[in-house]
N, C-alpha and C positions, 0 to 999 in steps of 0.2 A: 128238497132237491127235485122231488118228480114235480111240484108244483112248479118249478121254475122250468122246467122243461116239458111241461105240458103250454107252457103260457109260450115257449119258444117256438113249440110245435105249430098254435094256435096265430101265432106273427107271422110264423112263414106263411102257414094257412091264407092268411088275410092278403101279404102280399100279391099272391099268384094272379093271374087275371088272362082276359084273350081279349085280344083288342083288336078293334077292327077297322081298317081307314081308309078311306075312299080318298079315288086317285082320281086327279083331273089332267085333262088331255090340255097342252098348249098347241095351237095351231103349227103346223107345217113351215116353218120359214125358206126351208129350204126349196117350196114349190112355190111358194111367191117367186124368189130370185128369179127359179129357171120360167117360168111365165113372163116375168118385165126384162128377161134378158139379160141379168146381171150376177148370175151365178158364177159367170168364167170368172169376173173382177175379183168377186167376192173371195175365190179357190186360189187366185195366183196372191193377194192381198195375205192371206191364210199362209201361205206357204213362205211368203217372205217375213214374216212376222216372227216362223217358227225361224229361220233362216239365223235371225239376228238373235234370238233369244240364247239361253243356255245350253242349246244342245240338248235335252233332256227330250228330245222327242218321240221315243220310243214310248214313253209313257200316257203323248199327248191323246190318241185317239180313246181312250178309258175315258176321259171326262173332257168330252168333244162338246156336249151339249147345241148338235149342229141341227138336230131338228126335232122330231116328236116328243118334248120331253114330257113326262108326265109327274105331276106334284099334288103334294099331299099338307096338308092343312098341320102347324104345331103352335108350340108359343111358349115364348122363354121369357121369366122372371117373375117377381112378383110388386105389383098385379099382373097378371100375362099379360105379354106384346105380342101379337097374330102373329106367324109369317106363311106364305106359300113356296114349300121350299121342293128341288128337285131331289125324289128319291132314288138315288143311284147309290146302287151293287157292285160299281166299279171305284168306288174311293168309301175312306172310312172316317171320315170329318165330317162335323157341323160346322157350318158357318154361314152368319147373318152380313146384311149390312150394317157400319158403325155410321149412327146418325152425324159423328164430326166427319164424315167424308163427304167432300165437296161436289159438287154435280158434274166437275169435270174428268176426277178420279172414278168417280162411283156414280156412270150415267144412268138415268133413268130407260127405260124398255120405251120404245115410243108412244106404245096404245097400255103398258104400263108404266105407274110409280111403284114403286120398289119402295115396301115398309124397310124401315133402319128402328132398330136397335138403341133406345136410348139406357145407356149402362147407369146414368143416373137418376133415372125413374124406377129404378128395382132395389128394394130393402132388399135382396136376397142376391145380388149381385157382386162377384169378389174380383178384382182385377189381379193380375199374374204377374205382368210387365216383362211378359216373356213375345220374342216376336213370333208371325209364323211365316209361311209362304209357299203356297200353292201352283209352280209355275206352270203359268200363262193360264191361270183362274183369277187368284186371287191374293191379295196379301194383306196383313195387318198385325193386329195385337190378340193375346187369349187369354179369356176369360173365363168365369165360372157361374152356374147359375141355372136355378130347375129348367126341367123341358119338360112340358107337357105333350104327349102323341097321343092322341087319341082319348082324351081323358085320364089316362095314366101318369103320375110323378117322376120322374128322376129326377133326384136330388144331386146337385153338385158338380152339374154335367159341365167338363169342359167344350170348350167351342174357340171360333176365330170370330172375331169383329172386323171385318173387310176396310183399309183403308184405301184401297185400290183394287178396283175389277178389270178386268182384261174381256175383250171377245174373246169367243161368240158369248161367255155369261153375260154382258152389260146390253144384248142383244133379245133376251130370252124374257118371257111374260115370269121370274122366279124373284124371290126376295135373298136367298142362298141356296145351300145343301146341306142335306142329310145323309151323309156316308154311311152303307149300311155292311162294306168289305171288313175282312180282318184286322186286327190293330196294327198290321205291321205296315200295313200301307198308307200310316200317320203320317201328315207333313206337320201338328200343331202336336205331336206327342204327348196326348192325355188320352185316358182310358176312353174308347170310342162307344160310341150309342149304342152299339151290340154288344158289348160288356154288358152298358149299366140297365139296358132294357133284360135282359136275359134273365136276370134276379127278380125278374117280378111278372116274370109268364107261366102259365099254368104247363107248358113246354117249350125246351129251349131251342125254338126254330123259329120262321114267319114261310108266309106261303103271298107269292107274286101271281095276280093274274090280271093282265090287260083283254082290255076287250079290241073288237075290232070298230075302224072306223076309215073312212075316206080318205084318202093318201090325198088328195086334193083340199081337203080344207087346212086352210091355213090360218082363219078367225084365231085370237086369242081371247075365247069366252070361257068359261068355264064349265068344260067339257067331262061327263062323268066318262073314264080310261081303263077304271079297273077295280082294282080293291088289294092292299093288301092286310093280312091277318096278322096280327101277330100272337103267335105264342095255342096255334092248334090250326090243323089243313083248313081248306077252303072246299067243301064238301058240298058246296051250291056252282061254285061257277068250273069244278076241276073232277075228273071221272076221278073214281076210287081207287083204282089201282094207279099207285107207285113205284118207280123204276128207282132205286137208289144206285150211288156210286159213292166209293171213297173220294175226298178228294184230294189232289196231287202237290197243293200248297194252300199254305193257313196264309194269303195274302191275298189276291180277287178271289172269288169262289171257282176256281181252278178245280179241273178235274178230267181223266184221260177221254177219247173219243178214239176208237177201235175201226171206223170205217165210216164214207160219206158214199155218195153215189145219186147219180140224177140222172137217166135219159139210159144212156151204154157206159157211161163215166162210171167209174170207181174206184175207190184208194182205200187201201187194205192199212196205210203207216196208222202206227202208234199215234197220236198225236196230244197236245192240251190244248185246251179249249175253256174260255172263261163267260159266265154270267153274267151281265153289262146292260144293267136298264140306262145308263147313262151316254148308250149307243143306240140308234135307232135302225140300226140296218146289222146285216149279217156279214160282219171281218173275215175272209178266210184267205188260204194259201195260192199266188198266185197261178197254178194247177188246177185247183181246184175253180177258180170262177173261170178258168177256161173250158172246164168242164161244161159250167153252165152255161154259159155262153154256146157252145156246141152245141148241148142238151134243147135251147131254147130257140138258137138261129138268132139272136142277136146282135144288134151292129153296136158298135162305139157311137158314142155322140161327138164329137169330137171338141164342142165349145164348150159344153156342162163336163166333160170328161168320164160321163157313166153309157151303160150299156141299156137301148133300149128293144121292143118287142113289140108288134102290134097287141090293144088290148084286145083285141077279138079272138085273140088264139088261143090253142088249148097246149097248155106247158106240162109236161112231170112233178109229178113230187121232190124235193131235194130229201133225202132218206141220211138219218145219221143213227149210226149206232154206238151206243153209251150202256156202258155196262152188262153186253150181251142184249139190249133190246131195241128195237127200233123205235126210231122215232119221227113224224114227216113234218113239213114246213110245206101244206100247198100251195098251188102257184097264186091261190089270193091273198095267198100272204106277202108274196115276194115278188110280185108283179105290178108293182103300185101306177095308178091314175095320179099324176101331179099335177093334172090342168094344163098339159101345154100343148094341146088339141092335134092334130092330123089324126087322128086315131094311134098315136105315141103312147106306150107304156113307161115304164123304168124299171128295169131289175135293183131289186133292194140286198145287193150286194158288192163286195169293194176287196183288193185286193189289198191284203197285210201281208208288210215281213218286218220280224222284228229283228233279223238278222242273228238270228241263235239264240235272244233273248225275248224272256216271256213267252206266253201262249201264242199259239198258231191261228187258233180260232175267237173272235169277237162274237159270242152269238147275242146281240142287240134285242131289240122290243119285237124284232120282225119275227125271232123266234119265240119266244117269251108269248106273244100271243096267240100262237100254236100251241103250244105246252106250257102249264103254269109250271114254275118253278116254287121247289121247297127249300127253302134254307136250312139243314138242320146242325144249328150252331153245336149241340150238345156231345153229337155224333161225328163230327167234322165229315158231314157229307152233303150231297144234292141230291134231289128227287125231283122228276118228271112226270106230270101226269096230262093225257089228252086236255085244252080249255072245252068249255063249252061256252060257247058267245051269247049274247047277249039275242033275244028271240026277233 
């Protein structure tokens, strides 16, 4: 009996591990557009799209994948098939391309080809025949089959095989996603990669941190963005001290935010506020970016539909407070250079209402690269810690 449970002790042992995966930067698309002048088409195109679709739009800005996304290297089956897949914190599904979709369902990126999935090239691949559908991402069939992150196993990992991609994905230098939110925010209903990764970390959290880099390039090379850890902090690129919070729902990384303020602006409400690498700008209440907008002296664009700034000026900090502590977003964070010259900024924020539903606040990559974020799956909380960029 102790031998059998010494040797169980010694398998857990073996599983544990910290894994560590570099994140790469996809160029800016969104500063192309507003450069060649075709961001308005792109916005009113968007907007009617969601128009005709199912209604379900509350959900659409979570997995927008409208511009900075940043992706990270895995590979599913056996012998592994690469993919570069988007790591977003705002949905909790994997899914590849299925090599039987045709290049009309399932376009290729322009300046990318898009790896697919071939289901019969893997002895270790098991078919479901159950559908899935991701609206206004993706849809198809799911499947089961290892996933390697980082040098790490998961065995048995469900996923979706995409027979159909929607914009802006079919738009985007990625091959899928890697949902890294709670299970409940399944559209393919199988245990999600933060399940089956958690069983095999030396602790059950990861830790996000993006670097900074030029709001203006929009190259799709392969850009080093960040790093994320999994399974122990990030104690090179993130200060030591940790801000934790409960969080307010086991569905995005949801969690209360007690006050905002920038300039003379500030709002004392209760409010939720969600973790979203899968946004690249800051979502908040429309008070609030009028706030900022105050704060900054900014005008409306009125054809791209955003608010911009002289780059030469000197802006506030946006201050938010989470769990009793402050926390800042400086104005190089959220002041971005898109290339569209007069000496023109852009503030990298946007007005959300979910109309009673879901969180209030979208905080995207803009903050995320101010403050690494800590997933800690174990604890059901979040943690904050100052970034430290890149020298």
């Amino acid at each position: 009996m102790k031998t059998t449970l010494l040797l169980l002790v010694i398998l857990g042992l073996a599983q544990c591990a910290v894994i560590k995966q570099q994140v790469h930067k996809s160029g800016s698309r969104q500063a192309k557009m507003i450069r060649e002048g075709i961001y308005s088409d792109f916005l009113a195109n968007r907007h009617l799209a969601r128009a005709q679709g199912d209604g379900n739009v509350g959900t659409q800005p979570f997995i927008d994948y409208l511009d900075d996304v940043y992706r990270g290297e895995i590979s599913i089956g056996t012998p592994p098939q690469n993919f570069s897949v988007a790591l977003d914190t705002g949905s909790s599904d994997l899914w590849v391309v299925d090599a039987r979709c045709n290049i009309w369902d399932c376009p290729d990126f322009i300046y990318w080809t898009k790896s697919r999935f071939n289901s019969s090239a893997s002895s270790t691949f098991y078919p479901t025949n159950n559908p899935y559908n991701i609206p206004h991402v993706s849809s198809g069939m799911v499947g089961t089959d290892d996933l390697d992150v980082g040098g790490i196993t998961v065995y048995n990992q469900g996923f979706g095989l995409a027979t159909d991609t929607n914009n802006p994905f079919a738009d985007q230098a990625i091959d899928g996603v890697l949902g890294l939110a709670w299970p409940n925010l399944s559209k393919i209903f199988v245990a999600a990669p933060i399940e089956n990764l958690v069983r095999v970390l030396d602790l059950p959290l990861f830790t996000i941190w993006l670097d900074r880099h030029d709001g203006a390039d929009d190259s799709a090379e392969h850009k080093r963005g960040g790093l994320i850890t999994y399974g122990a902090l990030d104690n090179e690129h993130c200060e030591a001290e940790v801000g934790y919070v409960k969080l307010s729902s086991l569905s995005y990384w949801q969690f209360p935010m007690t006050r905002f303020s920038v300039g003379s602006y500030s709002s004392n409400a209760r409010v939720d506020a969600i973790s979203d690498t899968g946004s690249a700008w800051i979502g908040a209440p429309a008070s609030a970016v009028a706030g900022v907008v105050a704060a900054t002296g900014a005008k409306i664009d009125p054809i791209n539909n955003l608010y911009t700034v002289p780059c030469a000026g000197k802006y506030p900090d946006l201050v938010f407070t989470i769990g009793g502590r402050e926390y800042t977003v400086p104005s190089m964070d959220y002041v971005l250079d898109l290339g569209y010259g007069k000496g023109k900024c852009y503030l990298a924020v946007y007005a959300v209402s979910g109309g009673g539903f879901g969180p209030d606040w979208i905080l995207g990559d803009t903050w995320i690269r101010a403050n690494c974020n800590v997933y800690d799956i174990g604890q059901r909380r979040i943690g904050f810690a100052k970034s430290i960029p890149s020298p």
